[in-house]
TIZAFI-751998 format. One line per field, with one value per residue (C-alpha): y, z, x. Coordinates in nm, 2 decimals. Layout:
py	[Y,...]
pz	[Z,...]
px	[X,...]
This chain:
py	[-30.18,-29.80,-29.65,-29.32,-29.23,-29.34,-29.20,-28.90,-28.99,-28.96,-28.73,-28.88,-28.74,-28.83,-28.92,-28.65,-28.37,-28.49,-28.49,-28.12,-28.08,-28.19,-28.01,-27.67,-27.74,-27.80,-27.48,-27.33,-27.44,-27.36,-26.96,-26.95,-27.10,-26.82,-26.54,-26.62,-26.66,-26.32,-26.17,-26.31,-26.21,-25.85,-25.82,-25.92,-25.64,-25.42,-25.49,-25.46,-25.13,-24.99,-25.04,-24.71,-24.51,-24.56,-24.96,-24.95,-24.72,-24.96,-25.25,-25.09,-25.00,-25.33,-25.47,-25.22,-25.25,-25.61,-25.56,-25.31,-25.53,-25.83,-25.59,-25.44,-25.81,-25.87,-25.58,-25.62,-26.01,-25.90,-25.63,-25.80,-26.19,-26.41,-26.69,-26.77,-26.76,-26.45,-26.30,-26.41,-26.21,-25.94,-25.85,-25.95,-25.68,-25.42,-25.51,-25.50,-25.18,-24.97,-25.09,-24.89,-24.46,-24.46,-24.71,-24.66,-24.59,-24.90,-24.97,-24.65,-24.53,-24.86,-25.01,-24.91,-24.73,-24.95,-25.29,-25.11,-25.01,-25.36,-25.55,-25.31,-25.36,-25.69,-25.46,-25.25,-25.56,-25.73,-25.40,-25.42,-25.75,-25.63,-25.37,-25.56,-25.83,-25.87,-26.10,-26.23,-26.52,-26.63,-27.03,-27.08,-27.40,-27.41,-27.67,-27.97,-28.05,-28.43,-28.43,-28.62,-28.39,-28.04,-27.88,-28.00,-27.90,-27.55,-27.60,-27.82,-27.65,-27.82,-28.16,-28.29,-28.61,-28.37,-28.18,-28.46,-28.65,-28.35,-28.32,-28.70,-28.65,-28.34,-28.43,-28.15,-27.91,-28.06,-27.94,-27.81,-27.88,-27.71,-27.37,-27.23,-27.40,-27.11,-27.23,-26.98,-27.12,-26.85,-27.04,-27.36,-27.59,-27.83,-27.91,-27.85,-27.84,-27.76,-27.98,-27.82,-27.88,-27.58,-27.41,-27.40,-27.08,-26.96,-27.17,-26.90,-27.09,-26.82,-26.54,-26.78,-26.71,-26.92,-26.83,-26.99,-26.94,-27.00,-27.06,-27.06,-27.06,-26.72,-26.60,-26.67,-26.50,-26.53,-26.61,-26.49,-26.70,-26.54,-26.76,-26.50,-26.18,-25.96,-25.96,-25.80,-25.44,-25.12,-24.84,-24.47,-24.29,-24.03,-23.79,-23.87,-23.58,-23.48,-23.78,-24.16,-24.41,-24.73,-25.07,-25.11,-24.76,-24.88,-25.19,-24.98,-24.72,-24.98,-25.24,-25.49,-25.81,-25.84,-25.58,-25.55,-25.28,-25.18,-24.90,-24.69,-24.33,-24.04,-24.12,-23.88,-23.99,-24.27,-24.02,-23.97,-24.06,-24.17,-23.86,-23.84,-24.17,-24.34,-24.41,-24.47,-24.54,-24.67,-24.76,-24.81,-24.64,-24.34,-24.29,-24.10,-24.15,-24.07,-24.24,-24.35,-24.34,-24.53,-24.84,-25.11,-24.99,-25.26,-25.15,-25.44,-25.50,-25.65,-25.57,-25.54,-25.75,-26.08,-26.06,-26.11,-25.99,-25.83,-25.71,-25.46,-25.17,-24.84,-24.69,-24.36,-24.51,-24.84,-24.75,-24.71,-25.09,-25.18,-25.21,-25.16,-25.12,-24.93,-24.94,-25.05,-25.33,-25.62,-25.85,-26.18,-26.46,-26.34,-26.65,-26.92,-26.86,-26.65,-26.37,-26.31,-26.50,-26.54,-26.19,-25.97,-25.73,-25.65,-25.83,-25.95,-25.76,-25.78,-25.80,-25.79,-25.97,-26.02,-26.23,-26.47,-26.83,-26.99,-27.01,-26.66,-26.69,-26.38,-26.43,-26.17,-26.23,-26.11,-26.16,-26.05,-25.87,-25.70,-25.90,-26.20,-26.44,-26.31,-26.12,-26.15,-26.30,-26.25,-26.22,-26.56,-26.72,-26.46,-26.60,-27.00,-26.93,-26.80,-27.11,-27.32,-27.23,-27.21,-26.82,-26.76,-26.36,-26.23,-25.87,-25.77,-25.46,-25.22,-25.39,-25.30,-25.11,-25.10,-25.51,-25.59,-25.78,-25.76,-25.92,-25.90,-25.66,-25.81,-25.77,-26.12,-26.03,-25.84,-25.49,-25.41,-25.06,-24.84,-24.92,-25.20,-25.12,-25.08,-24.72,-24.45,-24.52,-24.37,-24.68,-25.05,-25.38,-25.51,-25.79,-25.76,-26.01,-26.19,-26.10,-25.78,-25.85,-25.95,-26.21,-26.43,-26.80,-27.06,-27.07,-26.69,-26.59,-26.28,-26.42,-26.23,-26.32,-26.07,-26.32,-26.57,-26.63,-26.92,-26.90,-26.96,-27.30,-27.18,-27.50,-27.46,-27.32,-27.00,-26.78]
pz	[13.53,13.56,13.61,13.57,13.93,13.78,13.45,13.62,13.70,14.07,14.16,14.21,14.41,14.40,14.74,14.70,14.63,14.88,15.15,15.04,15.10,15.44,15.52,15.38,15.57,15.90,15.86,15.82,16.13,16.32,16.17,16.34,16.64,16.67,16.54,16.79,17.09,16.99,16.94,17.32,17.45,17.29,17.48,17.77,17.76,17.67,17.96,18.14,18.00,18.06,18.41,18.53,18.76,19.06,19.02,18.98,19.27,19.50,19.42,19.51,19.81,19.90,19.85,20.02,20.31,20.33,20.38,20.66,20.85,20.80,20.92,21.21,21.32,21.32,21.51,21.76,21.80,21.88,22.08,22.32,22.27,22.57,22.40,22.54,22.24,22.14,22.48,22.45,22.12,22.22,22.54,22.39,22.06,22.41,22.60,22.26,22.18,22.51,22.61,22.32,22.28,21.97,21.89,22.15,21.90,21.72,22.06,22.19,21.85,21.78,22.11,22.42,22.73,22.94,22.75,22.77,23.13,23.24,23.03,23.17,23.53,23.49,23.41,23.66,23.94,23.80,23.84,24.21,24.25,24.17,24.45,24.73,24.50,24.61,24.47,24.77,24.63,25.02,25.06,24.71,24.67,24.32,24.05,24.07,23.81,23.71,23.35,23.36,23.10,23.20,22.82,22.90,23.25,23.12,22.86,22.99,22.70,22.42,22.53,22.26,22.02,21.70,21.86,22.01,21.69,21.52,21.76,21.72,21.29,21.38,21.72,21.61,21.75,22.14,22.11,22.43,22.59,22.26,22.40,22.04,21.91,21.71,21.46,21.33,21.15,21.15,20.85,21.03,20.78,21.02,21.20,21.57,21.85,22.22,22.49,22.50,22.14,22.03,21.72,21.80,21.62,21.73,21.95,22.02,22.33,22.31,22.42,22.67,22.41,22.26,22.07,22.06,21.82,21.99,21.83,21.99,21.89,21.68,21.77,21.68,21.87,21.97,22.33,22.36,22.71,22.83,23.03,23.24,23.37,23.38,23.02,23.06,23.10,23.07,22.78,22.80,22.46,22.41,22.36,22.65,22.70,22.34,22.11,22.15,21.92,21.76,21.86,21.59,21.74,22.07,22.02,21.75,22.01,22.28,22.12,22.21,22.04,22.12,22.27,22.28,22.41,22.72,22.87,22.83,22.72,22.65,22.30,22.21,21.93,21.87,21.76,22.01,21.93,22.29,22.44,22.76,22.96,23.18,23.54,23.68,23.43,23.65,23.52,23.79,24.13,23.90,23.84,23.49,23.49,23.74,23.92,23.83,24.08,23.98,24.21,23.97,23.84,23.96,23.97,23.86,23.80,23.85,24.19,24.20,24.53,24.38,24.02,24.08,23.93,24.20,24.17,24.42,24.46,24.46,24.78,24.76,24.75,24.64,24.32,24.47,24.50,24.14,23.86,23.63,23.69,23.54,23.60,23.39,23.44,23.52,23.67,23.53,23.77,24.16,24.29,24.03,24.06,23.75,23.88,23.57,23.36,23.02,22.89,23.22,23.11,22.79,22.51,22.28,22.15,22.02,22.36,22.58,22.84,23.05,23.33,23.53,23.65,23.98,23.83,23.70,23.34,23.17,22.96,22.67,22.49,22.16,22.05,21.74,21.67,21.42,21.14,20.93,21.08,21.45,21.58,21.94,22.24,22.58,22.92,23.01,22.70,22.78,23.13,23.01,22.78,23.03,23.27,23.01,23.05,23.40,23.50,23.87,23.79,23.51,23.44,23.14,22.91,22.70,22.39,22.08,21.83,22.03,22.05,21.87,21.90,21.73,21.68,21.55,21.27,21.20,21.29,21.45,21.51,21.31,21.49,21.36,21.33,21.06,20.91,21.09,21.31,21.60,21.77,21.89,22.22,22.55,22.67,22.60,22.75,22.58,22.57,22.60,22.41,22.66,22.58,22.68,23.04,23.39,23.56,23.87,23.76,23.99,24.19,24.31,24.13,23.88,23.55,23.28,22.94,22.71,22.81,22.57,22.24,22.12,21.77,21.67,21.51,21.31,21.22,20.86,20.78,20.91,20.82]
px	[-12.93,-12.91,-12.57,-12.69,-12.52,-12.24,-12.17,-11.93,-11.61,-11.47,-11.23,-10.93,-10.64,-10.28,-10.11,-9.87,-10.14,-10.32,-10.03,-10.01,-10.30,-10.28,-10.01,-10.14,-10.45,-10.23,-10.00,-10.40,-10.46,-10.12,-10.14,-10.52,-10.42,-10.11,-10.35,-10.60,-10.32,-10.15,-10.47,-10.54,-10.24,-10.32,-10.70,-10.47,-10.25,-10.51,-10.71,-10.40,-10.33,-10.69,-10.71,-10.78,-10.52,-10.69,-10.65,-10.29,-10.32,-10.52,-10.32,-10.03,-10.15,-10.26,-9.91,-9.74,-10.01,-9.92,-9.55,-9.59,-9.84,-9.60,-9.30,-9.52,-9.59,-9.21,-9.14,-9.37,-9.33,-8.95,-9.02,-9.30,-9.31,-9.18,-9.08,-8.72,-8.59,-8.69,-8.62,-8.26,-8.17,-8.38,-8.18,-7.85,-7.95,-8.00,-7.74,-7.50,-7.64,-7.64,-7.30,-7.12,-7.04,-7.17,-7.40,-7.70,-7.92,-7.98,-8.14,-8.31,-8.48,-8.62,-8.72,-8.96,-8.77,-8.92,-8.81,-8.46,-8.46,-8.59,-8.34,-8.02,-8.13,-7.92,-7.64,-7.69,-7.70,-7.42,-7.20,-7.36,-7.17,-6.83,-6.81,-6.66,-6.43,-6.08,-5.85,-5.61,-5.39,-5.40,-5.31,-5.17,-5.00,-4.85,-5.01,-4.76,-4.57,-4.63,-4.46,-4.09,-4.03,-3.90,-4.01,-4.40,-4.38,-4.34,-4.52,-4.81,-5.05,-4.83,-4.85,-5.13,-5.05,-5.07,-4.72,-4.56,-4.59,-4.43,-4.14,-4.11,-4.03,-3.86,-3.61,-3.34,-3.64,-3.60,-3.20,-3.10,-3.45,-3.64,-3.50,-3.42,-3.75,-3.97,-4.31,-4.51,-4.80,-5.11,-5.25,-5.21,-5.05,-4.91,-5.26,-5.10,-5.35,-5.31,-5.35,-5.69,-5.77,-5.72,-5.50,-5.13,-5.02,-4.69,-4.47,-4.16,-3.97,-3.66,-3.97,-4.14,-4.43,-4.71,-5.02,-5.30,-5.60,-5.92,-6.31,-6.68,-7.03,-6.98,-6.65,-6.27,-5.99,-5.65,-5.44,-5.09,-4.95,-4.67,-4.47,-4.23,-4.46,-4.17,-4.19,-4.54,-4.54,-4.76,-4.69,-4.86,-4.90,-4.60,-4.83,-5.05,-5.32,-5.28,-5.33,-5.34,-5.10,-5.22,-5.07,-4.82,-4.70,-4.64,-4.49,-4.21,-4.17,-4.11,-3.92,-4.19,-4.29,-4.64,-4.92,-5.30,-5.51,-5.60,-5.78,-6.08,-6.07,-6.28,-6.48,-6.72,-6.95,-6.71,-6.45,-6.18,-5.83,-5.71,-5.58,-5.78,-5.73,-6.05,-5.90,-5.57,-5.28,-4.99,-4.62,-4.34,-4.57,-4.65,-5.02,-5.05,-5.41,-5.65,-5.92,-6.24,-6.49,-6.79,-6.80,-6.77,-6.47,-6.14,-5.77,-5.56,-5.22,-4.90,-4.75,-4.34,-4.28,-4.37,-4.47,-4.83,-5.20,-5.42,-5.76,-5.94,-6.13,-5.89,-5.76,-5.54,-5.15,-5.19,-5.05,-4.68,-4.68,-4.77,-4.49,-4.78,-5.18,-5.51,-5.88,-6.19,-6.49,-6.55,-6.33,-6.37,-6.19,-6.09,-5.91,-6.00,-6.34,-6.53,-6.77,-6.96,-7.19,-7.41,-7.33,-7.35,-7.58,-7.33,-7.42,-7.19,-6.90,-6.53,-6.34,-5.99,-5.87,-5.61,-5.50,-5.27,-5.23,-5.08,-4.76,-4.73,-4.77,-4.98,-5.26,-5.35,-5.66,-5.84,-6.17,-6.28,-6.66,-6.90,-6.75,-6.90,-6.60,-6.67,-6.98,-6.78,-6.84,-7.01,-6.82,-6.85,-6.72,-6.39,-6.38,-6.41,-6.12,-5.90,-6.00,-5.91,-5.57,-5.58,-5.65,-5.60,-5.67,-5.84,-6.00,-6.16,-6.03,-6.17,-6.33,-6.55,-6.30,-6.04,-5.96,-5.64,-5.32,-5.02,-4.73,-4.37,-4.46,-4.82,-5.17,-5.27,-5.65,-5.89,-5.99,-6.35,-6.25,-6.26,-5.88,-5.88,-5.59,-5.75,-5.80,-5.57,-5.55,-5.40,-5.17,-5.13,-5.02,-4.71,-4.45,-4.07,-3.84,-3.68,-3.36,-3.45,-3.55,-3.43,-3.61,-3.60,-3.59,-3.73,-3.45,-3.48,-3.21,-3.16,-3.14,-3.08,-3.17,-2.97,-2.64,-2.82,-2.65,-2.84,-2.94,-3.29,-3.47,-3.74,-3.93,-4.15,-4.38,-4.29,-4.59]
């Protein structure tokens, strides 16, 4: 047989070597394969980095092309679409806008005259409907009193299980007929509600005061519901004509423990500090103001004969009746019925209220606005509020800005102002202590408050 084919040996390789090998041959492999990706990635960039000038240029312009049609789109979808929706936002964004001094803009730079003019026509017909209101308090027969107990018949607004629970675990608070009984609780740690289910804030019996913190779909405020309305009165700036004071400044001034603002005033470019008062400014028959004569315009106030809230149109002399009074738009409630809805042709802003039930207690609210807690309410969400606790009267204030309450030493609401104080402002609605004021009890009788010596029960928390 011929091994000639087989006389060479065969090249024989050891396991390891040829593992080696292997791997050598791999890591090969691997260093192409990352050469030829960087070397990709490079042509990439270079054919990135040779597009000509007027490539980058075009696809710039194509981007940028795209966001203004997508923005133009917007805009006009907002501007002209009738989807209710829509509709709704866009006349509240007017009506927000055009009912301010100093921000008209937002609306008239940005949006049609004729969109503006058609969507402030409702304004204009809702101030229409205010002319000839008249509140009259004719045929009143006072809400009967069905509790046995005398502190809930008062104080009908506190009867919820949350406080009557509390009272229950706490019975040294109900000591002569809870009369000394004082809870502050702004941060509300003890979970009270109102009979309404609302917050229960500050229950302050020796002031015939509670304060209530309300919430709606946007908004967060507070009520103050003064039970005695001789405790209510009207303050003018000291330097009336001159300057304007913020709220903490009247209440020092006037030894009050609550006040909110009130009137209008002359604001040019949002920068006036209260000196020049909007309508009449009454306090005991005198007029320090003067009046205002558009039509829509109510004079409202507390009249001395009987402790009551009237609402009219002005006549020359009225004022001599009034222990306190002023002017500004619109009235809300006129007998127990409300005489505004949705937003009344002005939007939604921060806002003030006050007003009165059947049985004489004074209602002070606060909304808050323009902030991320509160954007502020409409006219008819001020109204429902004050019919929730039982508004006979009730007239709206001057708002925006200027909305602020405060009490005993603190700010209770957030102003949306600058320093968020509030505004310098010509005059204010305020709150006596008790102890500071002669009132007729239910009885008829003078009764006067300052004889009291009872020392307070501050129930915890306090603050």
């Amino acid at each position: 047989m011929n091994n000639k084919n087989n006389d060479k040996e065969p090249n024989i390789i050891s396991f390891e070597d040829f593992h080696n090998g292997k791997q050598a041959s791999d890591s090969q492999i691997n260093s192409r394969k990352e050469t030829s990706t960087s070397t990709d990635n490079q042509r990439t960039k270079s054919k990135r980095n040779n597009k000509t000038k007027g490539e980058r240029l075009r696809g710039h312009f194509l981007r940028s092309a795209i966001a203004l049609t997508v923005i133009i789109a917007m805009y006009l979808t907002f501007v002209y679409s009738s989807n209710s929706f829509i509709t709704k936002w866009r006349t509240i964004y007017i009506e927000t806008a055009m009912t301010t001094n100093s921000h008209q803009w937002l609306a008239t730079w940005f949006l049609p005259d004729n969109i503006i003019a058609d969507v402030m026509s409702k304004y204009k017909k809702g101030k229409k409907s205010q002319k000839k209101l008249a509140s009259t308090w004719e045929d009143i027969v006072p809400e009967e009193n069905l509790e046995d107990n005398e502190f809930f018949d008062k104080y009908w607004e506190l009867k919820s299980n949350s406080f009557i629970d509390y009272l229950k675990k706490n019975p040294e608070l109900l000591e002569n007929g809870g009369s000394k009984l004082v809870i502050e609780d702004f941060y509300q740690k003890l979970k009270l509600k109102t009979s309404e289910g609302d917050d229960i804030l500050v229950v302050d019996i020796p002031n015939n005061l509670i304060i209530i913190g309300v919430r709606g779909t946007g908004y967060q405020g507070k009520l103050a519901i003064v039970k005695e309305s001789e405790q209510v009165f009207m303050a003018k700036s000291n330097a009336l004509g001159s300057f304007g004071q913020e709220i903490d400044s009247f209440c020092e001034t006037n030894d009050a423990i609550l006040g909110i603002n009130a009137s209008g005033f002359v604001d040019p470019k949002g920068e006036g500090f209260g000196s020049e008062i909007k309508g009449c400014l009454v306090i005991d028959g005198v007029d320090y103001g003067s009046h205002h004569e558009e039509y829509a315009w109510k004079y409202f106030g507390v009249k001395e004969k009987d402790e009551r809230m009237y609402i009219s149109s002005f006549t020359p002399g009225m004022q001599e009746e009034y222990r306190w009074g002023m002017e500004f738009y619109p009235s809300l409630i006129i007998d127990g019925e409300s005489v505004v809805d949705g937003t009344f042709g002005m939007g939604i802003q921060p806002r003030s209220t006050v007003g009165q039930t059947k049985d004489g207690s004074m209602l002070l609210l606060v909304v808050d606005g323009r902030q991320a807690h509160s954007i502020g309410c409409t006219m008819e969400d001020c109204a429902n509020i004050m019919l929730r606790y039982h508004a006979y009267q009730g007239m709206n204030l001057d708002g925006g800005s200027s909305s602020v309450m405060y009490y005993k030493g603190q700010f209770i609401t957030s102003s949306s102002s600058v320093t968020g104080r509030g505004r310098y402002m010509p005059n204010a609605i305020l709150v006596k202590a008790a102890a500071d004021t002669k009132f007729k009890n239910k009885t008829g009788s003078d009764n006067d408050s300052s004889s009291s010596d009872e020392s307070v029960i501050k129930a915890q928390p306090a603050n």
